[in-house]
Structure formats: C-alpha cells, structure tokens
N, C-alpha and C positions, 0 to 999 in steps of 0.2 A: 623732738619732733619739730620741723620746719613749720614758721607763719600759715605759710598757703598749703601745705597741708592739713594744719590745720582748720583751715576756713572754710576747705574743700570737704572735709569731714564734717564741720558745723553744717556745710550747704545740703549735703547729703541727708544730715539727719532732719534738716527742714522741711525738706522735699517729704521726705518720707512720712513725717508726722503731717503735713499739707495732707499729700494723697489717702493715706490712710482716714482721715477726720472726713475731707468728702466723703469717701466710700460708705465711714461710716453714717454720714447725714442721709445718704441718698436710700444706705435699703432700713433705717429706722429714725428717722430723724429726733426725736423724742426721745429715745434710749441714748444717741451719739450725744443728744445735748446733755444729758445729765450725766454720762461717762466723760464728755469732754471739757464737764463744768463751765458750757458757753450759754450764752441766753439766744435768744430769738436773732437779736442782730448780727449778732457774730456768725451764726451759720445761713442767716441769707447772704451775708458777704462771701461767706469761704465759698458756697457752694454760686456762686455768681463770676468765681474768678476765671478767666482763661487760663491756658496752659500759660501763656507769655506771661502774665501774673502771675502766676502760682512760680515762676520760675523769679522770677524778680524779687521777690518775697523771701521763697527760702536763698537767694545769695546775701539775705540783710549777717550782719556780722554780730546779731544776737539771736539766742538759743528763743524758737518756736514755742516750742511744747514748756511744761512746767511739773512740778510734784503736785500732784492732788492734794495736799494735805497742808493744813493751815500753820503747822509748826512740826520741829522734831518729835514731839511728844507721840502725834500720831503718828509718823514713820516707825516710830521704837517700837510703838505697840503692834503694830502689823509683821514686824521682822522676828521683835522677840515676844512671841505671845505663848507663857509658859504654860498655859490649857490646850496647849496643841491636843488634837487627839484625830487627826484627819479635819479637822474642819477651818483648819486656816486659812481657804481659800474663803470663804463666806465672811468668815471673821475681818479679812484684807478690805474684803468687798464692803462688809459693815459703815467701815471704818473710813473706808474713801467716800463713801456715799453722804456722809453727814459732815461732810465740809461742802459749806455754800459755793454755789458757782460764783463768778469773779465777778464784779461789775462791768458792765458794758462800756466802751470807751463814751460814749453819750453821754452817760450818767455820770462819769467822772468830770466830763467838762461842764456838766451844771453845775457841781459842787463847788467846782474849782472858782 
C-alpha cells in the first residue's frame, strides 16, 4: 500500500472517530465521556472545534482514537473470555469501563 494512501486512510479514520466523539458528547455528554475515556477538558475542546479544525486535526499523520484498555491482559480477556455463555457483551463492556480515563493534556504539563 502506497504512503498517501496510507495517510488518506489514517485521515479518514480520524475524521470519523472526531465526528463520531462529538455526536457522541452532544446527545449524552457524561455517558461519551466515560465511553471516550476523556475528562471535562477534552470534550469542551472537541465539542468547540469547527469543521476547519476538525479537518486540520484528523490530517495530523498520528492515529486519533486509542484501545481502551490499559495493557494486553485486558484485550485478551474481552476477546478470549472462556465463561462466554451470551454475555460477552457486558463482560467487554466490564472490562473497558474499569480502565481510568487518560489524563488531560493540563495535568500532564503540571507534572512535567
């Protein structure tokens, strides 16, 4: 697969995790942040950005979105979870839900 193919497919899936996170802030904001694992500031940012922004954004040449999950341990466990018995989805959902949301870019540059 060609560079700018590439990039154009990074850009794609940025866009789409962008629009998608608004939508989700705007009809629950409280549910998108804890599904999105963002805190307070990050969704008054995304949801503050214009279209020209939002477009500027997803052409950065690093990936948007992230794995919910703080190591492989918990991937493994949500993909292979041998009590399957129909309730994998809840179990998935368990599982993503008790990994902390990220730090806010803020709070890292107090640290720093």
């Amino acid at each position: 697969m060609e560079h700018n193919e590439l990039m154009d497919e990074l850009e794609e899936l940025n866009l789409s995790y962008l629009l998608l996170a608004r939508r989700l802030l705007h009809d629950d904001r409280v549910s998108a942040m804890f599904r999105l694992k963002i805190d307070d500031e990050m969704a008054d940012l995304l949801q503050s950005l214009n279209s020209r922004q939002l477009a500027r954004l997803a052409r950065t040449n690093q990936l948007l979105c992230h794995f919910g999950h703080a190591g492989v341990e918990y991937l493994r466990q949500v993909v292979d979870n041998p009590r399957d018995q129909g309730l994998s989805s809840l179990h998935a959902s368990l599982l993503m839900a008790s990994r902390p949301a990220a730090p806010s870019l803020a709070s890292r540059r107090e640290g720093a």
